[in-house]
Kinemage of the C-alpha trace (Angstrom):
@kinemage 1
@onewidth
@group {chain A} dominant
@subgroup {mainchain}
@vectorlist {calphas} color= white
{ca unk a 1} P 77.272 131.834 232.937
{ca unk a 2} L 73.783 132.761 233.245
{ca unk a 3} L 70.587 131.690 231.735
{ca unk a 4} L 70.112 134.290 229.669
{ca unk a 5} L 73.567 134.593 228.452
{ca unk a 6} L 73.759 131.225 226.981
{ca unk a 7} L 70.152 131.794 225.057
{ca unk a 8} L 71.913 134.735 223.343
{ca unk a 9} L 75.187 132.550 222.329
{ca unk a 10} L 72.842 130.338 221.172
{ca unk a 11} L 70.843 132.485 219.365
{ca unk a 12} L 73.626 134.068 217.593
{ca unk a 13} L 75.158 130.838 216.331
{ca unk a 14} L 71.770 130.056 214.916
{ca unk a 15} L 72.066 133.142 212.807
{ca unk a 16} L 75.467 132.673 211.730
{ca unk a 17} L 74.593 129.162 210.587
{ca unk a 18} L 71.408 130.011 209.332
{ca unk a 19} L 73.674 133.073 206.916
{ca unk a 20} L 76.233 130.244 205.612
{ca unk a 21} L 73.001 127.708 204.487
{ca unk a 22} L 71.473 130.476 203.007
{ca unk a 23} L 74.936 132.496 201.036
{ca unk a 24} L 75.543 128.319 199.760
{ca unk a 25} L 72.350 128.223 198.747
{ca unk a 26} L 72.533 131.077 196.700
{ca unk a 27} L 76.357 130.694 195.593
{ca unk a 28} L 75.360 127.278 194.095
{ca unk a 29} L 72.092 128.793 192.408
{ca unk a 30} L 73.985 131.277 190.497
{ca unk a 31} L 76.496 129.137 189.393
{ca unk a 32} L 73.765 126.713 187.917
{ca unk a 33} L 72.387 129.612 185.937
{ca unk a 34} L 75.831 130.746 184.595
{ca unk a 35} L 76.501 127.349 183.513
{ca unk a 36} L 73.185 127.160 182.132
{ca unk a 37} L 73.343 130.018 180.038
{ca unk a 38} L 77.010 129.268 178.548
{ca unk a 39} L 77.172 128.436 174.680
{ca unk a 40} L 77.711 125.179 174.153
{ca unk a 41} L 81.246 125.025 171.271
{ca unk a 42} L 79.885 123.275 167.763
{ca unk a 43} L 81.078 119.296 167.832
{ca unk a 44} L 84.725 118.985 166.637
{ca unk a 45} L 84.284 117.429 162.694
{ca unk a 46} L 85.658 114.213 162.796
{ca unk a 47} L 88.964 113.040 161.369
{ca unk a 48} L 88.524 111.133 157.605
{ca unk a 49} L 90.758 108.906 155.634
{ca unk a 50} L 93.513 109.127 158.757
{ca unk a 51} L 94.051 112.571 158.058
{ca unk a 52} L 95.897 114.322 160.647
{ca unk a 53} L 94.325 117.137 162.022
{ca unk a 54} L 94.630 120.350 161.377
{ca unk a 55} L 98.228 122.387 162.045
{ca unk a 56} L 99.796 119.203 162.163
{ca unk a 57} L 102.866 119.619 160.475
{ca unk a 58} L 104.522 115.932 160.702
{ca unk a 59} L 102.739 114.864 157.566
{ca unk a 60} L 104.062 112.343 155.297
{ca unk a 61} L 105.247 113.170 151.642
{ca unk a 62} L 103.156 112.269 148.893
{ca unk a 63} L 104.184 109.018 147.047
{ca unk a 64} L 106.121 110.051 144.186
{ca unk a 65} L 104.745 109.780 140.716
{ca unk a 66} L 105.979 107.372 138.349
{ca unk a 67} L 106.871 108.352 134.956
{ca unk a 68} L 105.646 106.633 132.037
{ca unk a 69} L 107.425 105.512 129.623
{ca unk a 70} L 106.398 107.332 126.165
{ca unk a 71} L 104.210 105.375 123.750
{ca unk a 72} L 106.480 102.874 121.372
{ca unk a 73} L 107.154 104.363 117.714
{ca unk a 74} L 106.127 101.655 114.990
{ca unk a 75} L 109.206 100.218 113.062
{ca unk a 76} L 110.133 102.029 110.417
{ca unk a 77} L 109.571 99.760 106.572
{ca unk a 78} L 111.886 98.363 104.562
{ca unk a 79} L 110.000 99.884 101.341
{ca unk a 80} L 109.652 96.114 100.063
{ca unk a 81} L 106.030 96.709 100.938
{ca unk a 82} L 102.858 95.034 98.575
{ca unk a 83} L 102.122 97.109 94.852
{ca unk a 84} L 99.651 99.592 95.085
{ca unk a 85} L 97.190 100.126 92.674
{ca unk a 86} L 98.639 103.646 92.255
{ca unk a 87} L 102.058 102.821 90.997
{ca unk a 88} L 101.989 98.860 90.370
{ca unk a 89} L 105.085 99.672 87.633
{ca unk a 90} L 107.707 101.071 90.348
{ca unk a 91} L 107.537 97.632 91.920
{ca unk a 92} L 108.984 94.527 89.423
{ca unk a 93} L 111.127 93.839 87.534
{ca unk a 94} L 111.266 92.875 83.730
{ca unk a 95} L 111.137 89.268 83.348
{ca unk a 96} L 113.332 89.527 80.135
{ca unk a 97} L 115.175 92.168 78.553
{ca unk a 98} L 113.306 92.131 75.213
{ca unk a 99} L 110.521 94.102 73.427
{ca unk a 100} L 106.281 92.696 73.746
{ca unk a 101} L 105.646 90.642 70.108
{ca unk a 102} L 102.644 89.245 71.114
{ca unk a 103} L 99.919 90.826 73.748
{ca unk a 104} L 97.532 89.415 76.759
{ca unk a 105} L 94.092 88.328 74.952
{ca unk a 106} L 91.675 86.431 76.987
{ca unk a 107} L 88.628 87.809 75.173
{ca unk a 108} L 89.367 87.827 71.713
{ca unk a 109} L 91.785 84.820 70.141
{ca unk a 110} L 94.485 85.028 68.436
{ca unk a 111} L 96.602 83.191 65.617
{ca unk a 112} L 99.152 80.955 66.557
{ca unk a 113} L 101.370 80.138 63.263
{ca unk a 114} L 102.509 76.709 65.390
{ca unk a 115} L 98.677 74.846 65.572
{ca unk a 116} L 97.706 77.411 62.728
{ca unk a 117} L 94.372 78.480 64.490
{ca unk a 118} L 92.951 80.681 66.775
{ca unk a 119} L 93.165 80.072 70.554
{ca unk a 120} L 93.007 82.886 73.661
{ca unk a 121} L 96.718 83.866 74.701
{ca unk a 122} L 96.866 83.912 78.672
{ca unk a 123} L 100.247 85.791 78.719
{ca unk a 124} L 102.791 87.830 76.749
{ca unk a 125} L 105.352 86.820 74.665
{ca unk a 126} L 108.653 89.021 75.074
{ca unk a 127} L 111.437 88.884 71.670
{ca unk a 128} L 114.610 87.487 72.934
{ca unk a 129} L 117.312 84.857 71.498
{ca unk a 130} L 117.175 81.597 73.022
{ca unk a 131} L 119.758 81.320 75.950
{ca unk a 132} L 118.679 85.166 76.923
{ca unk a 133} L 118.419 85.115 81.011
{ca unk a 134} L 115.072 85.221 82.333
{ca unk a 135} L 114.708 87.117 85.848
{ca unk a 136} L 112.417 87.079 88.992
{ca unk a 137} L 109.984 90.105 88.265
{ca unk a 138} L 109.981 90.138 92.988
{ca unk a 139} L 111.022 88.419 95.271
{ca unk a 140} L 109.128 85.659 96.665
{ca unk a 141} L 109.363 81.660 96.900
{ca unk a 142} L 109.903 79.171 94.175
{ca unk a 143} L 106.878 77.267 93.679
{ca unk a 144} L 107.543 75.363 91.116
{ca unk a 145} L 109.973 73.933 88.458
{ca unk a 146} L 108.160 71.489 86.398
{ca unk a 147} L 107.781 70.415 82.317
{ca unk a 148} L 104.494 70.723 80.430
{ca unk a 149} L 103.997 68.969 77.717
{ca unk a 150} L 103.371 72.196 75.487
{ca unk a 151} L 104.771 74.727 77.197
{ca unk a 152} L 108.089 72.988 78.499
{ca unk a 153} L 110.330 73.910 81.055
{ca unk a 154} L 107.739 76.510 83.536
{ca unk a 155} L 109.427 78.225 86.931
{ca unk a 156} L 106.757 79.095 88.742
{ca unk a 157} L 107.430 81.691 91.781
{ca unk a 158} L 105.055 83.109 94.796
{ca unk a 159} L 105.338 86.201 95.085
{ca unk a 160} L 103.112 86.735 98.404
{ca unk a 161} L 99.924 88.683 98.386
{ca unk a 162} L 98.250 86.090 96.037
{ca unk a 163} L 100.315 86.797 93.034
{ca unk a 164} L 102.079 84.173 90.953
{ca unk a 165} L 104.449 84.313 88.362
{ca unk a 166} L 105.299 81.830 85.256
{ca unk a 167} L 108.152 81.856 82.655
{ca unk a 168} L 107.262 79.611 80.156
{ca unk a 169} L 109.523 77.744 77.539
{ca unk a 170} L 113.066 77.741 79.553
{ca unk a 171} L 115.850 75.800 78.827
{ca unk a 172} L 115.982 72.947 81.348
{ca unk a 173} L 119.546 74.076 82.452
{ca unk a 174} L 118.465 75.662 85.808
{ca unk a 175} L 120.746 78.101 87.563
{ca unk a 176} L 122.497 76.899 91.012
{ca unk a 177} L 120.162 77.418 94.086
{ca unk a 178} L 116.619 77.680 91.989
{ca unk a 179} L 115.165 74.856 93.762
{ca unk a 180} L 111.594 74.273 94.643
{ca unk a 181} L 110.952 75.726 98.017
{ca unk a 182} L 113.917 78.399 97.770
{ca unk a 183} L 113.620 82.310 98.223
{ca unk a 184} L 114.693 84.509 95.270
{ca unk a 185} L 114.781 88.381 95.274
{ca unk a 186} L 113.607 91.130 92.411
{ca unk a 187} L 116.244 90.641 89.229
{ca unk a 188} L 117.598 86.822 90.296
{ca unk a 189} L 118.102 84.989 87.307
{ca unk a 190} L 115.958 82.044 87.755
{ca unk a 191} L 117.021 80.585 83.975
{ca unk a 192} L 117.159 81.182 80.686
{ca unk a 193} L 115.354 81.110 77.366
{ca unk a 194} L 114.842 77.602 75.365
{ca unk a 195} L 113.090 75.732 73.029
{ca unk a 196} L 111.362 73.573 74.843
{ca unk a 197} L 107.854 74.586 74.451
{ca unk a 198} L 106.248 72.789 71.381
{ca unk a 199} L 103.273 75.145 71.394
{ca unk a 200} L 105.548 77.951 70.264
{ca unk a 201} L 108.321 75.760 67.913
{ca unk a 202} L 106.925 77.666 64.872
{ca unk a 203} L 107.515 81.271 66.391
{ca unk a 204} L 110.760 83.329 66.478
{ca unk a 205} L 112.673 83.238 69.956
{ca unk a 206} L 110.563 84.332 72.892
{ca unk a 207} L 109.969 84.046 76.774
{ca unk a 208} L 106.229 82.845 77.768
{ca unk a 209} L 105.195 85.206 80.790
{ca unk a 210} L 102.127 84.631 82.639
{ca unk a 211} L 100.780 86.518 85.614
{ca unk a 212} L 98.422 85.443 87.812
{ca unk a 213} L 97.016 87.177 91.131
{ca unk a 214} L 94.337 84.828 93.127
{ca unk a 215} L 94.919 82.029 91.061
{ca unk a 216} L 92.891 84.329 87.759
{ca unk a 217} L 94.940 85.164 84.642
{ca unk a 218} L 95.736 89.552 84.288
{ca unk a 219} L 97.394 91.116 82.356
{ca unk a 220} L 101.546 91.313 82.512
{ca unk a 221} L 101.002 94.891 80.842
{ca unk a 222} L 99.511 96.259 83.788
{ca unk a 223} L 102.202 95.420 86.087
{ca unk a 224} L 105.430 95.792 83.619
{ca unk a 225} L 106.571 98.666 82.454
{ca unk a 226} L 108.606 97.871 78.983
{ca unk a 227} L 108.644 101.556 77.705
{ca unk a 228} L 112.564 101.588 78.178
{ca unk a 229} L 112.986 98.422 76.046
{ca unk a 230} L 111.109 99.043 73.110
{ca unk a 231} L 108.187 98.470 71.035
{ca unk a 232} L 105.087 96.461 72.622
{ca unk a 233} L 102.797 94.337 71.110
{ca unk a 234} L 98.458 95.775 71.200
């Protein structure tokens, strides 16, 4: 091979190599500015409380709820609630069937025929024969059972809601189970009439009644209703 032929083989490689540098080159500088020039996709929002993502459909089921149980009703009452002011009659009991001979006074005094003078009168006298039964106006508690000197045989009975009740003058025969201490109901016979109260010797047959609500005197009247029985005392 001559000279000259081998210059031209050379030559021609030379351009073919010099075509491929120069078809890379430019292959590889429009790829830069397509990639370049590409949007770039928003961030993906990330994932909160362990959510799973979107289109997942192997989700848990939702705790169930738990029912409540509905609010507890308040017991129903008995009825034996406290007197009310509006209708203290509906609630006792007569402490003797008789009739009112002599009133509440603890203002103005009154005669008594037995000292023969006049003194205040802290209860009411109700008309019945000696041996007449005498009856728990509510129930309550038996306070006392006790003998004064002028007054004589006195059952005293708690009622609750600071009100206290006294039958004065019984006989001193006391009915079985009215002991100190014991619970009696509305109507119980806790005794009966006597004549054991020397303040009252002088008087026709009668029960002593006192009432008393925080330990201060009021008056039986306001709390008994004797309009069935019969006449009542001013």
């Amino acid at each position: 091979m001559t000279y000259q032929t081998r210059r031209k083989l050379l030559n021609a490689s030379l351009y073919i190599l010099f075509a491929l540098v120069v078809a890379a080159v430019l292959t590889v500088t429009v790829l830069t500015f397509v990639n370049a020039n590409r949007p770039v996709p928003p961030p993906r929002p990330p994932i909160e409380n362990n959510q799973p993502p979107p289109g997942d459909t192997n989700q848990p089921d939702p705790p169930p709820q738990q029912q409540q149980d509905p609010p507890e009703e308040p017991p129903p009452t008995d009825g034996n609630d406290a007197p009310t002011d509006a209708d203290p009659m509906s609630y006792f009991h007569l402490p003797a069937e008789g009739h009112v001979m002599r009133g509440f006074s603890m203002t103005v005094p009154v005669f008594s025929v037995t000292t023969n003078d006049f003194r205040l009168h802290p209860g009411i006298d109700i008309s019945v024969p000696n041996g007449s039964p005498v009856f728990a106006i509510a129930s309550g508690l038996v306070l006392d059972i006790a003998d004064d000197p002028l007054m004589g045989r006195v059952v005293s009975i708690d009622h609750g809601y600071g009100i206290v009740s006294y039958s004065k003058g019984l006989s001193t025969i006391v009915p079985d189970g009215i002991e100190i201490g014991m619970p009696v109901s509305a109507g119980q016979i806790i005794g009966a009439t006597g004549d054991t109260a020397l303040l009252k010797i002088a008087e026709s047959e009668s029960l002593h009644f006192e009432l008393r609500v925080d330990g201060e005197h009021v008056n039986p009247l306001d709390f008994l209703d004797f309009s069935q029985v019969g006449a009542t005392a001013d």
